[in-house]
N, C-alpha and C positions, 0 to 999 in steps of 0.2 A: 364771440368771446373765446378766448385762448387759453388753456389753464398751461401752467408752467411747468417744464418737461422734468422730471426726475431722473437720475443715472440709474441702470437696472439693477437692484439687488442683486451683490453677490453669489453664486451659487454656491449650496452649503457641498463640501464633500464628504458624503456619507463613511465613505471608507475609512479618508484618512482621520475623520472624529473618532472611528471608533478604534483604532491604531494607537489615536492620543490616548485615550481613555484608559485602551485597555496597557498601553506603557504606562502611562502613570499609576496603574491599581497594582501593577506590579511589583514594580519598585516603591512603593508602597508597603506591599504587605512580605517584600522580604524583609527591607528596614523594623517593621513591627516585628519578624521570626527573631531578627539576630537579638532585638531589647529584649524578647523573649528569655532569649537560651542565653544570655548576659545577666538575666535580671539575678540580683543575690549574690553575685561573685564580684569578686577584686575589682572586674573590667569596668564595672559601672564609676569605680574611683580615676581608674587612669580614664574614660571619656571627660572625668570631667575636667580632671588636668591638662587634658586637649584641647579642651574647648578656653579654657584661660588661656592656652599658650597660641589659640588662634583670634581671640578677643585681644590679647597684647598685641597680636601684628596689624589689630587690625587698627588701633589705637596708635601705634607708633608710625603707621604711614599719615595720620590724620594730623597729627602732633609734627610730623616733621624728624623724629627723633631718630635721627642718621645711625649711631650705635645700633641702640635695641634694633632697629632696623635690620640691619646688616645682620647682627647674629642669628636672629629669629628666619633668617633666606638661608643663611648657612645649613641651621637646623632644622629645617624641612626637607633637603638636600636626601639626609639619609636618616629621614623619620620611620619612611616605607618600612626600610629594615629593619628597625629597632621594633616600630609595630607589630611586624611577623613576630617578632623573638617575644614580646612580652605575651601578644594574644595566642600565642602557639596551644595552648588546652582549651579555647573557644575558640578558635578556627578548627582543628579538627572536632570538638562536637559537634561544628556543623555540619561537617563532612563526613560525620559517622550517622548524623541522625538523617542527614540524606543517603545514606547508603541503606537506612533502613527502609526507605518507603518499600512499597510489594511491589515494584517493579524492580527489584534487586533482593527484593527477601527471598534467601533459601527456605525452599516449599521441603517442609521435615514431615516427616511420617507419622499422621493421626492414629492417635489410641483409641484401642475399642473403649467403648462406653463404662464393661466394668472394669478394664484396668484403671481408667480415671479414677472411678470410686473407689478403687483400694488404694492407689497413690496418693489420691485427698487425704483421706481417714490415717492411712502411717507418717504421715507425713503431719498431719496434726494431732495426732496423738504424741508424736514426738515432740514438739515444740510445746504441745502444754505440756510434757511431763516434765521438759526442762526448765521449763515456767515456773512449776510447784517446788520443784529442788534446788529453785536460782543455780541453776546449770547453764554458763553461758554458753550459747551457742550465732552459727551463723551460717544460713545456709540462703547459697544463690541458686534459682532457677532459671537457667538459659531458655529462651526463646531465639528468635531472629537473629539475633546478632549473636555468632559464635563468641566462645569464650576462651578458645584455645591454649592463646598465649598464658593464661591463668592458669587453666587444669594444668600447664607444663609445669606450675612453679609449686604443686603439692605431691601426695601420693597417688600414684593412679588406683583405684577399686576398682571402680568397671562392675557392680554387683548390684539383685535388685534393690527396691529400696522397700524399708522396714524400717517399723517401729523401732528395733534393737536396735537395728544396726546404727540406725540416725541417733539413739542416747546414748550408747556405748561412743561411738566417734567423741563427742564433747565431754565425757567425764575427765573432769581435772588430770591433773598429772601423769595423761598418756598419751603415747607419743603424735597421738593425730587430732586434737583439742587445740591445739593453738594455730587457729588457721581459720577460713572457709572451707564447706562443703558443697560443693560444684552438681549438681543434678541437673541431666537431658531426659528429657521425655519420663521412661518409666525406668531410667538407671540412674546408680549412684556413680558419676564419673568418678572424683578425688576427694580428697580430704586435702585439711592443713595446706590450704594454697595461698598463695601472699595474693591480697589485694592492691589495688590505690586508694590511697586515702584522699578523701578530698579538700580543697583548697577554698571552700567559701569560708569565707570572715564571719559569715553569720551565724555559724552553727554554734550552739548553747557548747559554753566549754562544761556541761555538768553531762554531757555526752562523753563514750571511752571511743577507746579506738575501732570496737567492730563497729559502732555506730557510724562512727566517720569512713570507716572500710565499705560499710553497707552503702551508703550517698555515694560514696566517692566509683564505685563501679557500676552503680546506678546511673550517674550523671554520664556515661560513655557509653550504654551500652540499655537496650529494651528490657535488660534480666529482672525480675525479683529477688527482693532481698527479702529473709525472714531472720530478725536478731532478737535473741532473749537477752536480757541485762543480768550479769549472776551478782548484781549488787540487790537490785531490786525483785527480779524474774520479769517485768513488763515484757512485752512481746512490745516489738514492732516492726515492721513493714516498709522500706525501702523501694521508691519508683519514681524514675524522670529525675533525680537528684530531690527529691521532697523526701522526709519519712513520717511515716502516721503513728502516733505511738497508744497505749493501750489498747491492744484490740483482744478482743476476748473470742472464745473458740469458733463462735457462731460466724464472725465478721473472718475471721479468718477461713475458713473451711469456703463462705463466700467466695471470698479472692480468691484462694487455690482453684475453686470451680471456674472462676470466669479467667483466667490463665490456663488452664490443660485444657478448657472446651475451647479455647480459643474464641471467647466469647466476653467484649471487653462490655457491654450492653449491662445497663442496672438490672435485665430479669431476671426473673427469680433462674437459679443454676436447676440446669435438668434433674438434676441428681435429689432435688427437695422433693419434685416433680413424682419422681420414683418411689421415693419413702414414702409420700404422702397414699399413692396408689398400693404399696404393701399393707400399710396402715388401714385401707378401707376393705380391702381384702380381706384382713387379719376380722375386722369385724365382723365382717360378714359370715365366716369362719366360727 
C-alpha cells in the first residue's frame, strides 16, 4: 500500500523573519514617537485634513470623477513642500529631541553634593518668596540642550545664584523683571531674555504669557521651567511641553533634586536622605 507523496515544506528563513520583524517594529514605533511629539498641537488638525484630502482621491478614482481627479494629482505634485512649510516646528522637535538622546548630550560638569543643596534651598526659597508676594516670576534651568540663542536675547549676569538675587531680578518695574531667568549648573546666566511662546491650541486661555513662554521653550528643548502667577502666586512647573500647576515647597525642592542630581528616578532625593541622617544625630545628641 502507497500513501501519497506530499511537496516538502518550505524552509522557514530564520534571518530574514527576524529582518521582517524587526523592520516592522520599527516603523512602528517611530510612527507612534511622531503621534507622540504631535499629540496637542495644530499638526493633529492638518493630518486630519490630509487624510480627507487622500480619502477624496481615493473616492474620485472610484467614481470616475475626471475633475476632482485631476486637481487632487495636481496637488499632491507640490504637497511635499507645502508639508515641510506647515510642519516646520514638529519636524524640528524631532530633530531637536533626537539631538538629545546621550549619544549627542553634552556631558556638563557635576556639582558636588552640597553645592546641590544650597542651589535647591535658594532657589526655592526664591520661588516661594515670590509665591507669597504674587511676584511673577520665570525661571529656566538648562540641562542637555544648550540654550544659548536665548541667554543672547537678555542681560548677561554670569553670578552665583541666591535667594536675593533670584527676588530682586523679578521685582516689578525694574529693568530685569520682564523676561526669563536663564540658570546653568550653579550660575545665574541672564535675566530678561525673550522666550517662544507656544503654539498649542490647547492651552487654557486663563494661562498669561510666561505660562505659554514656559511650555513653549519647554516643547524644544530638555530645560525646566519654574513660573509663579503674580495674579494668583500658584507656582508651576514647565517639562516636555506639559505644565503641572500648584506645586507646593515640598514637590518642588523634589523636582529641583531630581534635576541637579541628575536623577529623573521617583526615589526619594539624596539630599532627604541627609537631613534625615543630621536629624538622628541631632537626637542622639
Amino acid at each position: 500500500m502507497s500513501f501519497p507523496q506530499f511537496p516538502p515544506l518550505p524552509q522557514l528563513d530564520t534571518l530574514g523573519l527576524i529582518t521582517a520583524v524587526a523592520d516592522i517594529a520599527i516603523v512602528a514605533y517611530v510612527i507612534y514617537k511622531i503621534f507622540m511629539l504631535i499629540e496637542g498641537t495644530r499638526a493633529i488638525q492638518l493630518l486630519k485634513g490630509l487624510a480627507i484630502l487622500v480619502l477624496a482621491d481615493i473616492l474620485s478614482n472610484l467614481l470616475n470623477l475626471s475633475t476632482i481627479s485631476w486637481i487632487l494629482s495636481q496637488t499632491w505634485a507640490v504637497l511635499i513642500f507645502v508639508l515641510a512649510v506647515i510642519f516646520q516646528p514638529e519636524l524640528r522637535r524631532v530633530l531637536e529631541q533626537l539631538g538629545r538622546r546621550p549619544f549627542f548630550s553634552v556631558v556638563r560638569s557635576e556639582l558636588a553634593a552640597t553645592d546641590v543643596i544650597n542651589i535647591i534651598d535658594e532657589i526655592t526659597r526664591a520661588v516661594v518668596a515670590c509665591a507669597k508676594t504674587k511676584t511673577g516670576a520665570l525661571l529656566v534651568i538648562e540641562r542637555s540642550t544648550g540654550l544659548k540663542d536665548y541667554i543672547e536675547t537678555g542681560r548677561i549676569i554670569d553670578a552665583q545664584i541666591t535667594e536675593d538675587l533670584l527676588v530682586n531680578i523679578f521685582v516689578p518695574h525694574t529693568p530685569l523683571h520682564d523676561g526669563a531667568a536663564i540658570i546653568r549648573g550653579s550660575r545665574l546666566l541672564a535675566a530678561a531674555c525673550f522666550l517662544p511662546l507656544t503654539d498649542n491650541p490647547y492651552i487654557s486661555t486663563s494661562l498669561g504669557t510666561r505660562h505659554r513662554a514656559a511650555i513653549g521653550i519647554s516643547e524644544i528643548s530638555d530645560c525646566l521651567v519654574l513660573v509663579v502667577s503674580e495674579e494668583t502666586g500658584i507656582i508651576s512647573l514647565a517639562q516636555d511641553g506639559k505644565l503641572v500647576r500648584f506645586l507646593d515647597e515640598k514637590q518642588l525642592k523634589d523636582k529641583l533634586a531630581q534635576v541637579f542630581a541628575g536623577a529623573d528616578s521617583q526615589a526619594k532625593p539624596f539630599w532627604r536622605k541627609n537631613e534625615r541622617k543630621k536629624g538622628k544625630k541631632g537626637a542622639r545628641n
